[in-house]
C-alpha positions, -999 to 999 in steps of 0.1 A, spaced: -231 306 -596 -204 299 -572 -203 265 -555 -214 264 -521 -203 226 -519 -188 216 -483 -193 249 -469 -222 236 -441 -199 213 -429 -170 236 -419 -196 259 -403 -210 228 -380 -177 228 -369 -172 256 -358 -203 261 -344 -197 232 -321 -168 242 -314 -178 273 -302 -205 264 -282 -186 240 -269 -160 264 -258 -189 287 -244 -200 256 -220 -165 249 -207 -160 279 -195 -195 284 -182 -186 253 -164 -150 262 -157 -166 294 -142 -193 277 -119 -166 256 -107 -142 282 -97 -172 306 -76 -185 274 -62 -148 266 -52 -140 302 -42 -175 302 -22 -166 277 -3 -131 290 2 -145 317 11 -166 299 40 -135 281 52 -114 314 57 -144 326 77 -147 299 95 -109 298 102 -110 335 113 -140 325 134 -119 293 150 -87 321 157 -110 342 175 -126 321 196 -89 308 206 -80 341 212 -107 346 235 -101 311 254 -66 326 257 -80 354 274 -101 342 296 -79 308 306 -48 327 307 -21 308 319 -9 326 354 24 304 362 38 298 323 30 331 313 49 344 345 79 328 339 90 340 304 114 365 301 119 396 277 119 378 238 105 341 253 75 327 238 50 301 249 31 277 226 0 266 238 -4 240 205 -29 231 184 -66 227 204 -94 213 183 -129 229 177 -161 206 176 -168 226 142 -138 203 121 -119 239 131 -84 241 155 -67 271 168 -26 276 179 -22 303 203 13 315 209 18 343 233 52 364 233 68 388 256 78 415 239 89 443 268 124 448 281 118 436 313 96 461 331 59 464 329 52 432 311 33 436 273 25 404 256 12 399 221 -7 367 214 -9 355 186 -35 326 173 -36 306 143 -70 291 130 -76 267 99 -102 242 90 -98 208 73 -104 218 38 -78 219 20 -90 252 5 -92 268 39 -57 277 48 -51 291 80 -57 327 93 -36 348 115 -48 373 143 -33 393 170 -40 405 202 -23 422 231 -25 421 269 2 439 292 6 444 330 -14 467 349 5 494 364 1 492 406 19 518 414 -3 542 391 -7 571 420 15 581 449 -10 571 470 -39 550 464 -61 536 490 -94 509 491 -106 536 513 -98 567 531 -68 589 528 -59 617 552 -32 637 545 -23 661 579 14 666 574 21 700 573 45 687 541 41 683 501 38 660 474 58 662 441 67 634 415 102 625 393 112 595 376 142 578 385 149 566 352 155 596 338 177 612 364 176 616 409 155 640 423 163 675 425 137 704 440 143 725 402 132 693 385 105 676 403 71 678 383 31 677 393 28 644 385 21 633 424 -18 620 420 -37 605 441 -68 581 444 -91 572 468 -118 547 467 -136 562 496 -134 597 507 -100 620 512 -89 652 536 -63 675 528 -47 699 554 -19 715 559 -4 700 526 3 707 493 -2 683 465 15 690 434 -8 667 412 -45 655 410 -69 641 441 -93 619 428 -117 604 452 -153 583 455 -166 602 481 -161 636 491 -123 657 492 -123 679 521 -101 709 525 -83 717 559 -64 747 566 -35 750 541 -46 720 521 -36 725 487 -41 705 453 -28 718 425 -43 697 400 -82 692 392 -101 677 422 -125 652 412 -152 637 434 -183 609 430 -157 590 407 -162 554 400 -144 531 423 -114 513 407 -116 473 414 -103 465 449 -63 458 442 -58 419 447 -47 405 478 -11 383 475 -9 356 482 24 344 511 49 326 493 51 288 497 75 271 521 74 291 553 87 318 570 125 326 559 153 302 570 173 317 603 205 316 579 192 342 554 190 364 586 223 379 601 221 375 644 240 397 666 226 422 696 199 435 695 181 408 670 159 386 674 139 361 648 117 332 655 111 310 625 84 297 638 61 330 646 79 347 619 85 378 638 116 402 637 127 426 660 157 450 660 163 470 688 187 490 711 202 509 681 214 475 663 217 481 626 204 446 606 217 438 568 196 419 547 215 413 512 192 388 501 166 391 472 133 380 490 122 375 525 85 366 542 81 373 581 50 379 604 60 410 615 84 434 616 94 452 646 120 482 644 125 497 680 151 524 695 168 543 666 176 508 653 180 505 616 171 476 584 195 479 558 188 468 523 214 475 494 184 477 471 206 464 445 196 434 434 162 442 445 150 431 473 111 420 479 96 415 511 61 397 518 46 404 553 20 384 569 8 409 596 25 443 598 55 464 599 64 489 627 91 510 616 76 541 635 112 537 659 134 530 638 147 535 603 145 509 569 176 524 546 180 513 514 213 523 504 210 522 464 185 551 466 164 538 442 127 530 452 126 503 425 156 486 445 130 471 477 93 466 481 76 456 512 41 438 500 13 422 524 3 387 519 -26 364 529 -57 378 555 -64 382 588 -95 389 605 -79 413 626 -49 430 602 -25 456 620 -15 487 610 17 493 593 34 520 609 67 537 589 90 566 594 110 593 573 128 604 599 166 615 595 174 588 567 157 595 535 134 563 525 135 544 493 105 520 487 75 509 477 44 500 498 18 476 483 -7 468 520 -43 471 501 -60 452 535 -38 469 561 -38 508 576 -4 526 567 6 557 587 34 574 573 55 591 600 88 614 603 92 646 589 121 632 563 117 627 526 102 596 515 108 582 473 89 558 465 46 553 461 21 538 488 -13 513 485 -33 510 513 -67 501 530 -61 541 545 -31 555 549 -23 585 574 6 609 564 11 629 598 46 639 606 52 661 580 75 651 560 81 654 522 65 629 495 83 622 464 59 596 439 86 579 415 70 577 385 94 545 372 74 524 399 41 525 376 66 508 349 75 477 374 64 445 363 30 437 378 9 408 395 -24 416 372 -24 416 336 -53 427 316 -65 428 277 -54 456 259 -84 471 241 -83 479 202 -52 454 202 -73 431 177 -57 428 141 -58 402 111 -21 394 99 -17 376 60 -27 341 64 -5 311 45 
């Protein structure tokens, strides 16, 4: 008989051993999903933290900071704390070269647990194009030239008749009549499009649209009226600093080289002429109203980019703005959402036009320059489907 002496002891052994293995890594194991659990709970709770900075970001977007970076800046906002034990970091970069502005923003969240880590999303928001049509207006647009509309973009090349495309849209937020002209683009209105004699639209027509939100009003730019020594006198000018109002008459031709300017009023009289070299460009904030309709506004670059004449502040009784294409071709953009714009002259205008209504009546030839829908703009809005989740650290 073999002899089974000290074998049970061994075995114990073992068995403990096994067993004892077996319960270390059940406990090993109940450790790790309750730690990856609440790991698990953190991250959410992170992600959760990032998104809710992204949409303070949003909503509390900061107008004057945000305004002043520059192609490539950044702006960090810091770390803000949740009541939840959570925190978020946005940082918001510009990331366009200097036209239209796009932004990315990008938020960190993290939680106090050390287990947490911190999550990474994205978002975008860019500038909203207000020069989107060659005409847009808050309400009606009548269009009784006897001339045409056609489109280019300057920053591929000049105009030229064999090149110009159909590209010259237009938009009205109340009703629209086209006679006597030929659009080369789409008429989009709220109300009803109604043809005149010879009114042609070469695009699709589209009425009982959904009005667009009223463009913003701008607001005058601090300090007062422009200093006399940023305007050139001679015959045949005359400024007052304190009304604000300019008047060139008798033929005088006035230069203005520099890169901003805010007056009441601008009054151009007998064949005189406002010359702008359009390069640097020139911007030009008017409380009350233009009136070009004798006279002529050059802008020798003969870029539309290169000068923009823009309203500013209300008035409960807003003048038209009355402007002229006469024997000078005219290069600039018109942004007068609260003011009446008549477009005179039977010359060629470059540029693109907002207005409360705007009048085209002499007959003259509209190019829309598609580069002005690139400028950088006043409004910025969220860019939808921007949302993404980068690796967290």
């Amino acid at each position: 008989m073999m002899n089974r002496r000290g074998f049970v002891l061994p075995t114990v052994i073992l068995g403990i051993t096994v067993m004892s293995v077996i319960a270390v890594v059940a406990l090993s194991t109940s450790a790790d999903e309750r730690r990856a659990s609440r790991a698990t709970r953190e991250s959410t709770l992170a992600m959760y933290a990032a998104e809710a900075g992204l949409r303070e970001t949003y909503g509390s977007w900061p107008v004057a900071a945000v305004a002043a970076l520059k192609p490539g800046d950044s702006l960090d906002l810091g770390w803000k704390n949740l009541p939840n034990k959570a925190a978020y970091r946005p940082v918001i970069h510009r990331v366009d070269k200097g036209a239209l502005q796009e932004y990315n923003v990008v938020v960190q969240g993290r939680r106090t647990d050390p287990t947490a880590g911190i999550i990474t999303i994205v978002g975008a928001a860019g500038g909203v194009p207000i020069f989107k049509y060659a005409v847009r207006t808050e309400s009606t647009l009548y269009l009784t030239t006897g001339g045409t509309f056609d489109a280019f973009d300057s920053d591929v090349g000049p105009y030229t008749l064999a090149t110009a495309d159909t590209m010259a849209n237009l938009w009205s937020n109340a009703d629209m009549n086209v006679t006597r002209t030929t659009v080369k683009g789409a008429a989009t209105a709220v109300g009803p499009i109604v043809f005149g004699t010879n009114g042609i639209v070469t695009g699709a027509t589209t009425i009982g649209a959904t009005a667009l939100t009223p463009l913003d009003i701008l607001s005058c730019p601090a300090g007062g009226f422009t200093p006399t020594a940023k305007v050139p006198s001679g015959a045949g000018i005359s400024y007052n600093t304190v009304n604000g109002v300019l008047t060139v008459s008798g033929g005088a031709t006035l230069t203005l080289t520099d890169t901003a300017y805010f007056f009441s009023s601008i009054v151009l009289t007998g064949n005189s002429k406002l010359v702008f070299p359009g390069n640097p460009h020139a911007s030009v904030y008017l409380r009350d109203s233009i009136n070009a309709g004798s006279g002529v506004i050059s802008n020798t670059s003969a870029n539309a980019a290169g000068l923009a004449f823009a309203s500013c502040g209300t008035s409960a009784t807003p003048a038209y703005w009355a402007l002229s294409s006469g024997g000078t071709a005219s290069y600039y953009s018109v942004y007068a959402p609260n003011h009446i714009v008549y477009e005179l002259g039977a010359g060629d205008f470059y540029g693109a036009i907002v207005a409360s209504i705007y009048y085209a009546t002499g007959g003259g030839k509209f190019h829309y320059d598609q580069a002005l829908a690139r400028q950088p703009s006043n409004k910025v809005s969220v860019q939808h489907g921007s949302w993404a989740q980068l690796p967290g650290s």
